[in-house]
N, C-alpha and C positions, 0 to 999 in steps of 0.2 A: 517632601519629595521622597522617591522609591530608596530606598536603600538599593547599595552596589549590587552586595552580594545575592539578595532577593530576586536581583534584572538580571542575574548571572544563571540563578536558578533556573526561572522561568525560560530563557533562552534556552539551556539544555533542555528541559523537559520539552521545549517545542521542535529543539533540533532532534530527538529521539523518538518523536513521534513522527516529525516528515522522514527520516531514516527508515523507519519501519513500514510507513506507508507508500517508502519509492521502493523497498525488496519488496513488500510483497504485491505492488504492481508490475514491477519487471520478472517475478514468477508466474504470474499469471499472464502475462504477453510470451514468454518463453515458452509455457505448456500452450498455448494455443498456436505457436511456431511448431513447435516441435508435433504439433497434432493432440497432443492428449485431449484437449475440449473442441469440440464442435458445435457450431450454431444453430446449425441444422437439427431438427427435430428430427429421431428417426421413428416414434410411436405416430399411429395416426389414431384421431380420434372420428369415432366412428356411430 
């Protein structure tokens, strides 16, 4: 069976990575609130 401290580990490492993957999706919903990115293409191809 897993050692404690090992299941302790891996929990942070997984809580530190969904942490950084909810900031930097709520950055990127916030610049597209706030307008900096648009969907909208504005080159046309020609």
């Amino acid at each position: 069976m897993a050692d404690r401290s090992h299941l302790k580990l891996v929990g942070f490492i997984f809580a530190t990575v969904t942490l950084c993957v909810m900031l930097t999706t709520a950055m990127v919903v916030k610049g597209y609130a706030d307008g900096g990115y648009t969907l909208e293409s504005t080159s046309s191809v020609e």
